[in-house]
Kinemage of the C-alpha trace (Angstrom):
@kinemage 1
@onewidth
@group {chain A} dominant
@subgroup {mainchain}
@vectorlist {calphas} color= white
{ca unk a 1} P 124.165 15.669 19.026
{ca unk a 2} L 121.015 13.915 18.451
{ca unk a 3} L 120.520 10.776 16.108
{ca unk a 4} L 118.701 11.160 12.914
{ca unk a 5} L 114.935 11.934 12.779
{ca unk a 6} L 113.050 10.212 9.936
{ca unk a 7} L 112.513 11.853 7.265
{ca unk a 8} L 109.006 10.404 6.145
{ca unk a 9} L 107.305 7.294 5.233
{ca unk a 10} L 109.276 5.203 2.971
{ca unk a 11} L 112.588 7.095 3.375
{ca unk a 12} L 115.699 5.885 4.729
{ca unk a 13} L 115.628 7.461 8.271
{ca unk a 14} L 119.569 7.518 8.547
{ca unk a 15} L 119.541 10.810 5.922
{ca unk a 16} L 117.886 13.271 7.624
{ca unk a 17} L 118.580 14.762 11.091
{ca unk a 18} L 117.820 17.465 12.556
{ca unk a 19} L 119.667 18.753 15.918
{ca unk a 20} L 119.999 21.761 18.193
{ca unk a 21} L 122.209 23.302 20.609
{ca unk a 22} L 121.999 25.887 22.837
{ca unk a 23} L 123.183 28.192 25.662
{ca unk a 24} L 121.288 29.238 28.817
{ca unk a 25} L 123.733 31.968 30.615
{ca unk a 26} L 123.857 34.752 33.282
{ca unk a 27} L 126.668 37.411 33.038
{ca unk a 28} L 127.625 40.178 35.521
{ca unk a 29} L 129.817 42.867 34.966
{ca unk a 30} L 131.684 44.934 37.867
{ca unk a 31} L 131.904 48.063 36.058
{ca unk a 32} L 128.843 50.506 35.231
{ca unk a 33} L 130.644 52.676 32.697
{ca unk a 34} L 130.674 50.495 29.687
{ca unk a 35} L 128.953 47.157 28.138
{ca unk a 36} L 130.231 44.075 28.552
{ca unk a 37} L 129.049 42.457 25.291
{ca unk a 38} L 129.594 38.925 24.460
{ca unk a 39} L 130.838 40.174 20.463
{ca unk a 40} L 130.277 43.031 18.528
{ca unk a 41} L 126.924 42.055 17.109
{ca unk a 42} L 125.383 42.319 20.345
{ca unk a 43} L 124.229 46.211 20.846
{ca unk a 44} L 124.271 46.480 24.781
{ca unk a 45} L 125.699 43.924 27.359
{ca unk a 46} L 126.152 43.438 30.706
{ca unk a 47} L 127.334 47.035 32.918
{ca unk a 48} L 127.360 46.595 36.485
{ca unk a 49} L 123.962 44.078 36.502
{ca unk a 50} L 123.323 40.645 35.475
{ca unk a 51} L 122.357 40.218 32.030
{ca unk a 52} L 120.851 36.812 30.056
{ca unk a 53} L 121.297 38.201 26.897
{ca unk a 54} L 124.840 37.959 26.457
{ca unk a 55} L 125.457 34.531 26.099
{ca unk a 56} L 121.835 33.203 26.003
{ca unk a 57} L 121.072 31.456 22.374
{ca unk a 58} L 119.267 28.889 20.485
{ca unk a 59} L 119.828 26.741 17.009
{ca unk a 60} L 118.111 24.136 14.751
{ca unk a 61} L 120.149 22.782 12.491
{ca unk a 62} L 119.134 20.040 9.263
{ca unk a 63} L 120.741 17.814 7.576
{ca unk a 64} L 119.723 15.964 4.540
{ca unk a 65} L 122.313 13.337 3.116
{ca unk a 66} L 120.818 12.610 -0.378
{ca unk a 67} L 123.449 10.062 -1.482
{ca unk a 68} L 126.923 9.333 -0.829
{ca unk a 69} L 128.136 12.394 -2.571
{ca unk a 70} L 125.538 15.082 -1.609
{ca unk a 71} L 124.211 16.814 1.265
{ca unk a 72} L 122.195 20.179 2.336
{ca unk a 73} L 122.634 21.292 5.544
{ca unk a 74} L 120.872 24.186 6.893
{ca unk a 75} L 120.916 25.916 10.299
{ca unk a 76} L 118.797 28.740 12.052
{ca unk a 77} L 120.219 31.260 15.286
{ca unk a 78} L 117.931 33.051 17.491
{ca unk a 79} L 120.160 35.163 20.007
{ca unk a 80} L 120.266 39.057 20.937
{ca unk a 81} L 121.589 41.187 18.250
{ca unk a 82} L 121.108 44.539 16.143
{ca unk a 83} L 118.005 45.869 17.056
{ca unk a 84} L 117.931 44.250 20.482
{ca unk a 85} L 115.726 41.444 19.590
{ca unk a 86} L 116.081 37.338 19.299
{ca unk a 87} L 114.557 37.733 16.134
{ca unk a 88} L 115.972 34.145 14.265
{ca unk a 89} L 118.210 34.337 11.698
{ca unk a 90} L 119.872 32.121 8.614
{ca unk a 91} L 123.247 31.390 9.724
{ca unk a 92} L 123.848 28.288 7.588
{ca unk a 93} L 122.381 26.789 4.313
{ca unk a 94} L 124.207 25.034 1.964
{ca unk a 95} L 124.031 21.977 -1.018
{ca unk a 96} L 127.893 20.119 -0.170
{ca unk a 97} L 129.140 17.697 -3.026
{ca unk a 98} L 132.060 15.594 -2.116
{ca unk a 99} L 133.374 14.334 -5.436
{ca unk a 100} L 136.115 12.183 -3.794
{ca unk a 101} L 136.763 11.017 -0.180
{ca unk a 102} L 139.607 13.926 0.524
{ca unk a 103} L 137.837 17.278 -1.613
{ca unk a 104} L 134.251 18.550 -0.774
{ca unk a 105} L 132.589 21.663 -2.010
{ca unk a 106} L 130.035 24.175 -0.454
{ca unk a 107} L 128.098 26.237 -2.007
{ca unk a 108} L 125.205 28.564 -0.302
{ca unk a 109} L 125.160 30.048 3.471
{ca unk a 110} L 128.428 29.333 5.117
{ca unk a 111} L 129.933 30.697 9.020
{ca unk a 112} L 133.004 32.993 7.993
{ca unk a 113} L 135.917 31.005 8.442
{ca unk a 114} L 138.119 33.569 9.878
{ca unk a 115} L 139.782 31.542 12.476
{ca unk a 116} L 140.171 27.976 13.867
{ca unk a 117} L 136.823 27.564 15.103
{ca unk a 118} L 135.365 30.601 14.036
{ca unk a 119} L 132.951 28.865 12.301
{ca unk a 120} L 131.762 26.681 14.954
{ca unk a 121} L 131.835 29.689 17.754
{ca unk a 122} L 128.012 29.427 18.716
{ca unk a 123} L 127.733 26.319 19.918
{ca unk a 124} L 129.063 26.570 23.244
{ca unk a 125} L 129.065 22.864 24.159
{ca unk a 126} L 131.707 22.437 21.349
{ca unk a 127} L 134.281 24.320 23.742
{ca unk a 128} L 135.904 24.713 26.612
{ca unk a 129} L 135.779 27.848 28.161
{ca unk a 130} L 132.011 29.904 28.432
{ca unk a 131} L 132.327 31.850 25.532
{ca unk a 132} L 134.885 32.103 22.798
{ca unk a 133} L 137.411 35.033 24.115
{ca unk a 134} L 135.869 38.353 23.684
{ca unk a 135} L 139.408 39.971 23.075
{ca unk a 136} L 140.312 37.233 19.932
{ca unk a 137} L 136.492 36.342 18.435
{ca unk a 138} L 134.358 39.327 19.580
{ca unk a 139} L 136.017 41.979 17.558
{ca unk a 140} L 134.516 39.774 14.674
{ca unk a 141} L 130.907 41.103 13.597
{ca unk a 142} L 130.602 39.476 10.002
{ca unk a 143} L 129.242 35.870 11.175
{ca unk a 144} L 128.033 33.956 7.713
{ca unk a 145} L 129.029 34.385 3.734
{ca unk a 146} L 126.859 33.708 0.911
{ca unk a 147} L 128.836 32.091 -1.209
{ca unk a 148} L 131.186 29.137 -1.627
{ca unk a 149} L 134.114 26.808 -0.285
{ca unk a 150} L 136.420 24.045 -1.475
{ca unk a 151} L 138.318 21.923 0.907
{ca unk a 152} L 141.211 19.397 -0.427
{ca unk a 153} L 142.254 17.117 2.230
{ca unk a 154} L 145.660 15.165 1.465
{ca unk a 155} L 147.181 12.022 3.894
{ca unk a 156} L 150.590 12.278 4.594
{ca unk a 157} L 151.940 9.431 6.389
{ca unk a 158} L 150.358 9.981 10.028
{ca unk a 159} L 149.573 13.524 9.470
{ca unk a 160} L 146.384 15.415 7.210
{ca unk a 161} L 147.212 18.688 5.245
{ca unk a 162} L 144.139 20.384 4.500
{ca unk a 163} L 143.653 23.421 1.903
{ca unk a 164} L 140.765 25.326 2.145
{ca unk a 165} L 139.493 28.657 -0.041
{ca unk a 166} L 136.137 30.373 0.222
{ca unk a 167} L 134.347 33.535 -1.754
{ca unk a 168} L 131.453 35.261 -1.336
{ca unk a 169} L 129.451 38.311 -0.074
{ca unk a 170} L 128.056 39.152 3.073
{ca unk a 171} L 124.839 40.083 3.806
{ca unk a 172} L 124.387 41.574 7.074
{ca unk a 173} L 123.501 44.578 8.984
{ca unk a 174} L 125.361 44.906 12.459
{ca unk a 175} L 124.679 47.797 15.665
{ca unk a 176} L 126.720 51.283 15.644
{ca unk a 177} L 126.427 53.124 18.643
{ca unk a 178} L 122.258 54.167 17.621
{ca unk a 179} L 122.848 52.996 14.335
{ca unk a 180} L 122.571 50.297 11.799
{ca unk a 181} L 125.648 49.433 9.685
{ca unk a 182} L 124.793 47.927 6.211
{ca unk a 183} L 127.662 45.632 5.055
{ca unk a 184} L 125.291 43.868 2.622
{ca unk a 185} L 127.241 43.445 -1.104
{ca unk a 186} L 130.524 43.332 0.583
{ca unk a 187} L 133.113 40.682 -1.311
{ca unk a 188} L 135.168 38.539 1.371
{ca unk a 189} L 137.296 36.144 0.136
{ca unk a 190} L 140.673 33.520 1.322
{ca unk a 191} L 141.896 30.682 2.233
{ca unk a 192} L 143.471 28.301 4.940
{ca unk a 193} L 145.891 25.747 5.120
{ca unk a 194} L 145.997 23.102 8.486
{ca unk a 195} L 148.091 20.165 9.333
{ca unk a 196} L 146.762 17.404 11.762
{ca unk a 197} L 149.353 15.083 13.551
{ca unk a 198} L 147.944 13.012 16.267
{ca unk a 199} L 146.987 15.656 19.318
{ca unk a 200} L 147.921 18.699 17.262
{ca unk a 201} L 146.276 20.856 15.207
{ca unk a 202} L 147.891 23.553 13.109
{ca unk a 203} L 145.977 26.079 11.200
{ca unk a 204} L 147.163 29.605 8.951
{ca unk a 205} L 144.227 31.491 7.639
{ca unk a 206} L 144.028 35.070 5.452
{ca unk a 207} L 140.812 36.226 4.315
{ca unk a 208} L 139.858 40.130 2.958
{ca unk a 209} L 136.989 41.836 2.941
{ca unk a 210} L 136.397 44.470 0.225
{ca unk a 211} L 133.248 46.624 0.882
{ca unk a 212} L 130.718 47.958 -0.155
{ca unk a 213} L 129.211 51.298 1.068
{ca unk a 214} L 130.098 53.310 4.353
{ca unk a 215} L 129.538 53.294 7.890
{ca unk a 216} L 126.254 55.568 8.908
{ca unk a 217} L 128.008 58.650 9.398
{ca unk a 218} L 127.276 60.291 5.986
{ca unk a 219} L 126.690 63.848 8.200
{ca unk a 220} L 129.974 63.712 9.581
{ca unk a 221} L 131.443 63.095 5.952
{ca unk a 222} L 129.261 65.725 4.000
{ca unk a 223} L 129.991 68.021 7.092
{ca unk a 224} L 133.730 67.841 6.143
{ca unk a 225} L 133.233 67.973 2.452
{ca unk a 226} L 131.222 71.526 2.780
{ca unk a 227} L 133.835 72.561 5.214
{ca unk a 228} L 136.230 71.951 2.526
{ca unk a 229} L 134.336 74.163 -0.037
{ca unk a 230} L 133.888 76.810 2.561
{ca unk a 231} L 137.995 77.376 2.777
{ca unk a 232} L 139.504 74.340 4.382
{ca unk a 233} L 140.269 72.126 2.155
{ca unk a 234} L 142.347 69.505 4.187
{ca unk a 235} L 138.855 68.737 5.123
{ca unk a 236} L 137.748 66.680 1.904
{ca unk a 237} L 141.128 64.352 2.605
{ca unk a 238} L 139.736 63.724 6.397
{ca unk a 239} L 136.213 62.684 4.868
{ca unk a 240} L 137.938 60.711 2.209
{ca unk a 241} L 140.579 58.710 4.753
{ca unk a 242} L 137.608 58.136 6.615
{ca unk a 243} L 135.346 56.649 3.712
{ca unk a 244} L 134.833 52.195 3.324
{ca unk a 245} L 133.223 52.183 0.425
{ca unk a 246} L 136.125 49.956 -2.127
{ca unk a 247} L 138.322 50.042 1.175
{ca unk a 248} L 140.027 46.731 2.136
{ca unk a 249} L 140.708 44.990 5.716
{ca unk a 250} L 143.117 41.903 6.141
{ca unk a 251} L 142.848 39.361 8.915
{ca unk a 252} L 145.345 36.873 8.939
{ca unk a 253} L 145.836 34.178 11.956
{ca unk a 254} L 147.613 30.801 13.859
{ca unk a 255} L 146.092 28.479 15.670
{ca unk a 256} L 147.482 25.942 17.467
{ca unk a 257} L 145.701 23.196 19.332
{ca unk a 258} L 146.178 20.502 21.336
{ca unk a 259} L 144.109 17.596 22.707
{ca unk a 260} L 145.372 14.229 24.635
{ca unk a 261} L 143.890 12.581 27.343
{ca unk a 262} L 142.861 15.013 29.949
{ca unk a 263} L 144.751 17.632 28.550
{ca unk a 264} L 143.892 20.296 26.321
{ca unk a 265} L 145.570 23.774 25.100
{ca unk a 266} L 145.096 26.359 22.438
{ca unk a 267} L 146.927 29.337 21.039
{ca unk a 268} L 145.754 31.675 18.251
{ca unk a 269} L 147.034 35.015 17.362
{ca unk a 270} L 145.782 37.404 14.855
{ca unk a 271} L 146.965 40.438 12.695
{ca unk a 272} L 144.663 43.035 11.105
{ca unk a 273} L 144.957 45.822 8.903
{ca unk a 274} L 143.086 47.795 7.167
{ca unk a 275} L 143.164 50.669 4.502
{ca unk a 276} L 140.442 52.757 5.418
{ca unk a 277} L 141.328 54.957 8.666
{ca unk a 278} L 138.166 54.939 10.132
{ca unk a 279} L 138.791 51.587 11.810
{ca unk a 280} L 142.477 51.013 13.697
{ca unk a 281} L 145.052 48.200 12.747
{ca unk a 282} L 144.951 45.863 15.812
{ca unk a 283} L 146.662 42.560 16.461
{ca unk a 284} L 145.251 40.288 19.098
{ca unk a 285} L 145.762 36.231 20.731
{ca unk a 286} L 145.025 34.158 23.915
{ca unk a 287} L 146.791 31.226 25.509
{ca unk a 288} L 144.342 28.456 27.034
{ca unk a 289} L 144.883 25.333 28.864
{ca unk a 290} L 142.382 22.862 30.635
{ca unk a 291} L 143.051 19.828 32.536
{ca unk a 292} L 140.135 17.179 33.054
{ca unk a 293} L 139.800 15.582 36.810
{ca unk a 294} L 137.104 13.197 36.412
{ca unk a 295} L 133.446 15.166 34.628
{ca unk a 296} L 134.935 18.619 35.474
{ca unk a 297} L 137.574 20.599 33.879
{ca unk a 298} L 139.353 23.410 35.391
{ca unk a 299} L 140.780 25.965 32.773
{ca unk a 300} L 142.436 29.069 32.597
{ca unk a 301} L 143.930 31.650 30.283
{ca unk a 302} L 145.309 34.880 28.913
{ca unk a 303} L 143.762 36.922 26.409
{ca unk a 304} L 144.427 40.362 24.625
{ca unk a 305} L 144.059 43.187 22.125
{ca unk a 306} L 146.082 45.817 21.048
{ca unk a 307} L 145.526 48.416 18.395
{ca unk a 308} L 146.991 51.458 17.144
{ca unk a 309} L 145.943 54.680 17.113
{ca unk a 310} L 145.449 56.309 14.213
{ca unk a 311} L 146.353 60.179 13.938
{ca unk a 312} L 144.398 62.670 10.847
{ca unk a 313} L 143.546 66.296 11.250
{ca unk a 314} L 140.427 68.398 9.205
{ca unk a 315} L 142.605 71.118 8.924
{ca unk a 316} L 139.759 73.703 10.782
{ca unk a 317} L 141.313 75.411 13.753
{ca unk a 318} L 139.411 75.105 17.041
{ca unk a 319} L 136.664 77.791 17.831
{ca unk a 320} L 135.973 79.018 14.480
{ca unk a 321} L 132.220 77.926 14.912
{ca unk a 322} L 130.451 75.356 16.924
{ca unk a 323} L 129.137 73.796 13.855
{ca unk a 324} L 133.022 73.118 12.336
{ca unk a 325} L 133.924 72.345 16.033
{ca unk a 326} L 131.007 69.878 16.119
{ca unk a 327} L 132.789 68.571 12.962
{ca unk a 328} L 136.488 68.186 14.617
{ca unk a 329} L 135.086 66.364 17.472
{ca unk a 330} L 133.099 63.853 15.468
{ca unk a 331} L 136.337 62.823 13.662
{ca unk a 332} L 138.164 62.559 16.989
{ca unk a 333} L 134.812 60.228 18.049
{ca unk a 334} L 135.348 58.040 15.096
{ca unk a 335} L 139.112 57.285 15.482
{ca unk a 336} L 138.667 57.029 19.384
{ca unk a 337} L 135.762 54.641 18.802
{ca unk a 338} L 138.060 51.782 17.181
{ca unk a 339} L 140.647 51.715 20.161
{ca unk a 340} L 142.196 48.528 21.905
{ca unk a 341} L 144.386 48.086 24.628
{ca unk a 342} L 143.921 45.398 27.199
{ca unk a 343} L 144.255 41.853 28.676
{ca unk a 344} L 141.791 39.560 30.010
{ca unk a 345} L 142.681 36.917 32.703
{ca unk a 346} L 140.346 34.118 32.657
{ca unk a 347} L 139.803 31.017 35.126
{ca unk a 348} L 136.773 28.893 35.402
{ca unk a 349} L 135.684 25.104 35.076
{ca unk a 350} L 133.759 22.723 33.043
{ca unk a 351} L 131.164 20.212 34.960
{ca unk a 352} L 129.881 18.001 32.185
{ca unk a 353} L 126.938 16.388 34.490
{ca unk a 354} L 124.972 14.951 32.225
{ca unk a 355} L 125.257 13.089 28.303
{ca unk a 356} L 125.175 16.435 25.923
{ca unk a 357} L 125.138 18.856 28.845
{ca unk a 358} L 127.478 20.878 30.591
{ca unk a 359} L 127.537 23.832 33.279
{ca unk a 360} L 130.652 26.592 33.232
{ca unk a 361} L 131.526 29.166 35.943
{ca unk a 362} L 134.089 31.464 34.592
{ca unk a 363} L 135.462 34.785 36.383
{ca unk a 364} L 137.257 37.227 33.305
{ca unk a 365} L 139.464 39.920 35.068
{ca unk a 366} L 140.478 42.657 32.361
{ca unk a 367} L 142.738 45.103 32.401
{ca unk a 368} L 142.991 47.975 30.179
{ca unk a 369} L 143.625 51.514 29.490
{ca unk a 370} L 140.699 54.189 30.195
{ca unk a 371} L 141.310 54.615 26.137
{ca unk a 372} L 140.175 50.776 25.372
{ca unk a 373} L 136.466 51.010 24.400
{ca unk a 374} L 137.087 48.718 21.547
{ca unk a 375} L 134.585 46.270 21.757
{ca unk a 376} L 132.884 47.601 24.585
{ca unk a 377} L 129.224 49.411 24.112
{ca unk a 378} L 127.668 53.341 25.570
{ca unk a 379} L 131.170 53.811 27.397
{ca unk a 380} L 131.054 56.944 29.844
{ca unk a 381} L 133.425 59.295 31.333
{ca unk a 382} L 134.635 57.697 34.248
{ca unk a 383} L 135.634 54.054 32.154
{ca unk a 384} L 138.956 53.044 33.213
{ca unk a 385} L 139.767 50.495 31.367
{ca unk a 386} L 139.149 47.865 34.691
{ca unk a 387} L 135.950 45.408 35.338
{ca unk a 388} L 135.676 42.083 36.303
{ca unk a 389} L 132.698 39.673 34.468
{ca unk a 390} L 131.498 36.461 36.303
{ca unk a 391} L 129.201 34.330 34.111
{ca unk a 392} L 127.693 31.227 34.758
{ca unk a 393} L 126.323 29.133 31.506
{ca unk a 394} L 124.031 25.459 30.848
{ca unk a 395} L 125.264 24.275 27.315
{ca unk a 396} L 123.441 21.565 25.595
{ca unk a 397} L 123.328 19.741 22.666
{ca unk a 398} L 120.408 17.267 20.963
């Protein structure tokens, strides 16, 4: 990035900075019966036409460095999400106080830290591939924390063992089918431990949401619970299994990364569950591996998602009236809605052409049952599973 911008007359110029990065890209899908999106925030994609809005993005980010100790750091996003729009949002600001060389704490706006990377996965010049995988990072909505971190680092010989934990709540409102989902006051808190020997890098992470309030589909839920006061009381247990409110999910993850010469590689694998029935367990992971042949870099890689379905009955038969039938189907919507069950074949290349600027072509071939809507968008009838996405992206960095 960029050097550091002075700050203003009489300051020390080296302690403030501010830099940007950004994504200019072009994505075509092969299939017209569902939405190719970029990650779950996004609420329409690419389907069958070229789109700029699913990798397209811009970001400011400050930094202050008041002494040796502290630092604020603040960063701002404008990209297509919820309502459609590029509206900018907050995505970073925090006060960091490093009391010793090896332990720093955060406190403020922080990127979730679900995953190696996860953190970073906006700025597109920071990796290799076009966009982080869709089947691993895009089944990921919740993208900052208000809240904290602490990070111990620790030498060991010709390695670095480094323990991190974070807390807070998030404060965000992400796209459901027409609708807005509120997860603002939900509680998400973990940890990570990584080891760093020479060209590896080895990461575990576990974090947990807890949250707070439900998806929008209070009718469907108040709809069961009248159905179970009318005579069907199995009903109330349906609307119940299918309740978040105080409902837990668990994501825990490897990483594995390697970087030498011209060579780089990364694995990461994932494992989710969670307690509330409206969303399916799934566990997901991709293979990558890049070779550099002067300023381009040829990659390719595997990536996929599998979940499982989840089974759960209202207990009202079929045909009784279309209102309870109405009722039966929009439980079957909501446990269809959460289903995985694909791979994703990727190859492309890296031409970095210019100091802080690169171009990517990548062609994604997926593969997936007519069942796999999960994270797709407006899926119709005829989806099989099958499309092909070729996306062409300018990354830069100032």
């Amino acid at each position: 990035m960029a050097g550091p911008v002075a700050a203003g007359p009489g300051e020390d110029d080296a302690r403030f900075s501010i830099n940007g990065f950004g994504s200019l890209g072009l994505t075509r899908s092969s299939s017209g019966d569902a939405a190719f999106v970029r990650e779950l925030t996004q609420p329409n994609g690419s389907r069958g036409e070229w789109s700029g809005n699913v990798d397209t993005l811009f970001g400011v980010q400050a930094n202050w460095q008041l002494n040796d100790r502290f630092a604020l750091t603040a960063q701002a996003i404008s990209r297509y999400h919820r309502h459609g729009t590029y509206a900018p949002e907050l995505a970073w600001a925090f006060a960091r106080f490093d009391p010793t060389p090896f332990t720093s704490l955060r406190l403020g706006r922080l990127g979730t830290d679900f995953y190696l990377y996860a953190d970073s996965r906006m700025v597109g010049y920071t990796y290799l591939t076009v966009r982080p995988s869709a089947d691993f990072f895009g089944v990921l909505p919740f993208t900052h924390l208000d809240g904290g971190d602490l990070q111990v680092s620790v030498p060991l010989g010709d390695s670095v063992l480094t323990g991190r934990l974070h807390a807070g709540r998030l404060n965000e409102k992400l796209p459901l089918a027409d609708r807005i989902w509120d997860i603002g006051g939900s509680r998400m808190f973990g940890g990570s431990l990584s080891l760093q020997r020479g060209p590896w890098t080895v990461r575990l992470s576990s974090s947990e949401i807890r949250f707070k309030g439900d998806l929008p589909i209070g009718e469907l839920s108040d709809g069961l619970n009248q159905a179970a006061a009318g005579g069907f009381p199995q009903a109330a247990a349906a609307a119940r299994a299918i309740a978040l409110d105080g409902t837990r999910s668990r994501f825990n993850s490897l990483g594995v990364v390697y970087e030498s010469g011209p060579w780089q590689g990364q694995l990461m694998l994932s494992r989710v569950r969670h307690t509330t029935r409206a969303f399916q367990n799934w566990h997901s992971g991709y293979l990558l591996g890049g070779y550099r042949i002067g300023s381009v870099t040829p990659f390719a890689g595997y990536s996929w998602i599998r979940s499982s379905s989840r089974q759960l009955a209202s207990g009202i038969p079929d045909g009784v009236s279309p209102a309870l039938d109405a009722l039966n189907a929009g439980l079957a919507t909501v446990l269809r809605d959460g289903h995985a069950d694909q791979g994703t074949l990727s190859l492309g290349a890296r031409w970095d052409f210019a100091e802080n600027m690169d171009l990517k072509l990548q062609l994604d071939l997926i593969r997936g049952r007519s069942s796999s809507v999960f994270p797709y968008r407006d899926e119709k009838a005829d989806w099989n599973g099958r499309t092909g996405v070729v996306s062409v992206v300018l990354d830069f960095v100032f």
